[in-house]
C-alpha positions in Angstrom: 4.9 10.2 5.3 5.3 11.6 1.7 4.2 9.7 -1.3 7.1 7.1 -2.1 8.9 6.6 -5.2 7.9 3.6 -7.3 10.2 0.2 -7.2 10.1 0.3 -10.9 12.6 3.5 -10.6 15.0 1.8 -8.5 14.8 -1.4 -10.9 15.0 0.8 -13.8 18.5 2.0 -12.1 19.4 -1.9 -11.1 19.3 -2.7 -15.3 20.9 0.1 -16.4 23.7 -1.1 -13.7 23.7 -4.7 -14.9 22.8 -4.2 -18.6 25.4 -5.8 -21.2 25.0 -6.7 -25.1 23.5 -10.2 -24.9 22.6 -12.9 -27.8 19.3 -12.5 -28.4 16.5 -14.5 -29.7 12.7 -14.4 -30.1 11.4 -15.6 -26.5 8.8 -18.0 -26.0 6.8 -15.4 -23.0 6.6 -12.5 -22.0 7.7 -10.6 -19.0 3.9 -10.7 -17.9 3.6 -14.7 -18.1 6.8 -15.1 -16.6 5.4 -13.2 -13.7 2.7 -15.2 -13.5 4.9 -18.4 -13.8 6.8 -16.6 -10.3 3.6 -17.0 -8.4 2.4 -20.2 -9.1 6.1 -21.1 -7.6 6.0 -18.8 -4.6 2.6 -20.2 -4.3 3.3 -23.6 -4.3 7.1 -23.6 -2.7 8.7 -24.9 -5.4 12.4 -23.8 -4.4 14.0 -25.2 -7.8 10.8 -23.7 -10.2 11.6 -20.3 -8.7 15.7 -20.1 -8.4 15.2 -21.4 -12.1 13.6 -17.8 -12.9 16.3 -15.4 -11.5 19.2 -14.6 -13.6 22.8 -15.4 -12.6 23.5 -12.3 -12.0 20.6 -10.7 -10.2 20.5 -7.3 -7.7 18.1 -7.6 -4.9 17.3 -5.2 -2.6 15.1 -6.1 0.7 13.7 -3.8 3.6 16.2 -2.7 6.2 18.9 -3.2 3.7 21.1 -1.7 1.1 21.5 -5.0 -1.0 20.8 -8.6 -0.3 21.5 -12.0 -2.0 19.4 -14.1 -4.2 19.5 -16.6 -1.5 18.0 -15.0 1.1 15.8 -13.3 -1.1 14.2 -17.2 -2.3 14.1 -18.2 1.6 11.7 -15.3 2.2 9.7 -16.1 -1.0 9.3 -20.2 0.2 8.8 -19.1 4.1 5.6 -18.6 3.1 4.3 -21.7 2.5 5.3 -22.7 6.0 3.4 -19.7 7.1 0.2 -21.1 5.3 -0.1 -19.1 2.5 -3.0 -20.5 0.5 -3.6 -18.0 -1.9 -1.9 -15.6 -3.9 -2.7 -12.9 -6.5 -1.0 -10.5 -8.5 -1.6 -7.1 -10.0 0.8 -5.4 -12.3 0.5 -2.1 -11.4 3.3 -0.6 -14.3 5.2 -2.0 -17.2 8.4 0.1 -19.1 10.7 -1.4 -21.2 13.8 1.3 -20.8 15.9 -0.5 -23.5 14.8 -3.5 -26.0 15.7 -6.8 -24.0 14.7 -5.3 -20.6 11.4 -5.2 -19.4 10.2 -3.7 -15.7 7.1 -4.8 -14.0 6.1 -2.9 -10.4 3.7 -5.9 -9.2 1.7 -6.0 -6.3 0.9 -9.4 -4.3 -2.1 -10.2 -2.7 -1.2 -13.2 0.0 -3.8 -15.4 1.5 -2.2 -16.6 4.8 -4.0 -18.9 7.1 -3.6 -18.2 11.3 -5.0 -19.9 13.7 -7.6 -20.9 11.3 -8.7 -17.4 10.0 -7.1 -16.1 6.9 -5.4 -12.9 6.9 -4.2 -11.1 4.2 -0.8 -9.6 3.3 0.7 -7.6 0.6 3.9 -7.3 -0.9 4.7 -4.4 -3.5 7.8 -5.8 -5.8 9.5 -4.1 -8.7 11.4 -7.2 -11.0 13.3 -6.0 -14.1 13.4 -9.1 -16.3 16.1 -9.8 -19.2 15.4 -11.5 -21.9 17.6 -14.7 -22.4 17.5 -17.0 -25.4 13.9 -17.8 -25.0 12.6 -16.6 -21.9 13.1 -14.0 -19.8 15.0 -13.7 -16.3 15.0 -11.8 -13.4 17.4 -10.0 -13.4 16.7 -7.5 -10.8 14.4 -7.4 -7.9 13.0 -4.6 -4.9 10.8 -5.8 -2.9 9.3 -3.4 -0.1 8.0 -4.9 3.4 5.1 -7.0 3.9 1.7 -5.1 5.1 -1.8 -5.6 6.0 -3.2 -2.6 4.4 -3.1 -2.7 0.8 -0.8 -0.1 -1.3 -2.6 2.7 -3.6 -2.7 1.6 -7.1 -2.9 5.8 -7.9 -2.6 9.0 -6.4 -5.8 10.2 -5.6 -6.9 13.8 -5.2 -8.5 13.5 -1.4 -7.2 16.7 -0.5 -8.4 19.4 -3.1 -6.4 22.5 -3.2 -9.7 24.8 -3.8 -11.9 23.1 -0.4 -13.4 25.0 1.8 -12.2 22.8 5.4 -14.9 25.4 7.7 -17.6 24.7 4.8 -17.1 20.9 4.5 -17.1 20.0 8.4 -20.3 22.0 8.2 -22.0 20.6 5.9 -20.6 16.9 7.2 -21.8 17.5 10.8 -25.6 18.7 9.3 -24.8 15.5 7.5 -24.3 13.4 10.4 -27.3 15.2 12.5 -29.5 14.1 9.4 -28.4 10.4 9.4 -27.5 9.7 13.3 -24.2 9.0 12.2 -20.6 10.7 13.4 -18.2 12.7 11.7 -14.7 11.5 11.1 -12.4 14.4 10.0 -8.8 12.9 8.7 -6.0 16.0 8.2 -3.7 15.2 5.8 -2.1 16.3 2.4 -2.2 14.6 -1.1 1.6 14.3 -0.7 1.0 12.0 2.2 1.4 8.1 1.1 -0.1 7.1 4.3 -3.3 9.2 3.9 -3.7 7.3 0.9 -3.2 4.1 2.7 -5.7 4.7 5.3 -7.8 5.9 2.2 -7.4 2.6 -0.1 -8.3 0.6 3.7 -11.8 2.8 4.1 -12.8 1.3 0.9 -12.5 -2.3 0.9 -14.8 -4.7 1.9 -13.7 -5.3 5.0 -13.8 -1.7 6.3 -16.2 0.0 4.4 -19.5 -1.4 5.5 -19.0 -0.2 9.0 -17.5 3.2 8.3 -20.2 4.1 5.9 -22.7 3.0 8.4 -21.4 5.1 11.0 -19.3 7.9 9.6 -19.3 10.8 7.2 -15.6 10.9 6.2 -14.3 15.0 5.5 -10.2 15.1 4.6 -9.1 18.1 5.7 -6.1 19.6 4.0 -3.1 21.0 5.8 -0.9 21.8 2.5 2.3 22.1 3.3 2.1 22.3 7.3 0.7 25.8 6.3 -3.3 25.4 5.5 -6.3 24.8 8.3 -4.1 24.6 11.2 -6.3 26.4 13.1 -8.9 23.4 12.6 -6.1 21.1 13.6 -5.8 23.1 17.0 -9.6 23.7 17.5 -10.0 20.0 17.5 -7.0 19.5 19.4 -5.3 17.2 16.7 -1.1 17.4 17.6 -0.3 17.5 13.8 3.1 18.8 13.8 3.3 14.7 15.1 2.3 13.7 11.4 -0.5 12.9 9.3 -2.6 11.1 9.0 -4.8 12.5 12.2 -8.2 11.8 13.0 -10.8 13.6 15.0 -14.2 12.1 15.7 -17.2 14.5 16.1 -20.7 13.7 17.6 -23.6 14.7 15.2 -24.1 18.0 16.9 -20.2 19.0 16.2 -19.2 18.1 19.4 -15.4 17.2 19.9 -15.0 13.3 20.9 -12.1 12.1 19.8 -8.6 13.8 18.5 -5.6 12.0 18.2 -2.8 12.2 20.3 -0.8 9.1 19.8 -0.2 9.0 15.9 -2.6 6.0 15.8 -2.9 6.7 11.7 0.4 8.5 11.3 2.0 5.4 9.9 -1.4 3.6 8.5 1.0 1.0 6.5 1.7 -0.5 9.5 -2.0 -0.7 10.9 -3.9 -3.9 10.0 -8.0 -4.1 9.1 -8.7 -5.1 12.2 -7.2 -2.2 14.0 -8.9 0.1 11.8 -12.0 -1.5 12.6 -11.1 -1.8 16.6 -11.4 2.3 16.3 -14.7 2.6 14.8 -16.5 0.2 16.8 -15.0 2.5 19.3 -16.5 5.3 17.9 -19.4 4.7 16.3 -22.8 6.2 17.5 -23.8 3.8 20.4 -27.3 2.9 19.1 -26.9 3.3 15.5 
């Protein structure tokens, strides 16, 4: 999957839709507290506190559809409470302010949900274009993408370097691996590839990355365009006209263990920490 374009854009678009001459006057917030003010709502269910933040006139747009209502949009904000949300961050990831009055925030929500008395995490990437009313500001605009377990990239990373040398790197990873007792994970994929950075972000939280470092030594391998080190994709028997992200596992001594065949990473947003982990425990060296 290719790298998607921001919320903010989109919400950028909704303002320029919705924008009219208002009466302005020196608000007592800013967009930032106001955001702020929206979780400790969402956090707490208060219904009334949040409706109170949304404009009259607001355009929401929600997964799986081409516009939605501010109703619905506040049920899915206060279902949450019901299904035990317990904490709840947020990290503004961009701020512009296309036109004075108007100010666009791409946030992303870290949500604390309690199961069957483990807590999982979610999180929710949202891009709110707030107006500026008398003295505060409204939203006025909202995107919100679908929920995941597997947090969104912050930034676009350079995993796949144009100038690698793939034969060179898998080398040097398997004499790696011999040296350590470890395995080699190889992950084909592109720098145009959101997912790959998906699966990225996941390999380096806390969570994750204690057992992958233990047991792996992580080489990307870069297919460009569909047009670089498919060879290597066919030599380890990885199916990557299916997508990317595709894995291969290798044994210490370069042996072939593992290529994948079912798109298991292909759409990594979808995968949760535990699934990623299920795999390596898999995979790992048995008595490392």
């Amino acid at each position: 999957m290719r790298i998607r374009v921001a919320s903010a854009l989109f919400v950028v678009a909704f303002i320029a839709m919705i924008a009219s001459p208002v009466c302005r006057a020196q608000a007592a917030n800013s967009p930032v507290l106001q955001v702020e003010a929206w979780r400790k709502a969402v956090l707490a269910g208060e219904s009334g506190a949040l409706a109170s933040m949304y404009a009259d006139s607001v355009k929401i747009i929600a997964p799986g559809q081409a516009t939605s209502n501010l109703k619905s949009e506040l049920a899915y904000w206060n279902s949450w409470k019901d299904r035990g949300l317990k904490t709840l961050s947020v990290e503004v990831q961009s701020q512009q302010e296309p036109q004075t009055g108007y100010h666009v925030l791409l946030v992303q929500l870290t949500l604390g949900v309690v199961e069957n008395g483990n807590t999982k995490k979610y999180y929710v990437t949202i891009g709110q274009g707030y107006l500026e009313q008398g003295a505060t500001w409204k939203i006025a605009a909202e995107q919100r993408e679908a929920e995941t377990r597997l947090k969104a990239p912050a930034e676009r990373k350079d995993l796949y370097p144009s100038d690698a040398d793939a034969q060179k790197e898998i080398a040097e990873s398997v004499a790696s691996a011999a040296r350590s007792h470890k395995r080699v994970l190889l992950i084909f994929g592109g720098n145009w590839c959101y997912d790959c950075h998906v699966l990225d972000e996941a390999f380096h939280t806390p969570e994750i990355a204690p057992t992958l470092n233990h047991n792996f030594i992580v080489a990307h391998i870069d297919i460009g365009e569909y047009n670089k080190n498919l060879d290597l994709g066919k030599k380890y028997e990885v199916p990557l006209e299916r997508g990317v992200p595709a894995a291969a596992v290798l044994d210490s001594d370069g042996k072939l263990l593992f290529s994948q065949k079912n798109q298991e990473f292909e759409k990594a947003r979808s995968l949760a920490p535990e699934d990623i982990l299920a795999f390596l425990n898999k995979w790992k060296p048995a008595t490392h």
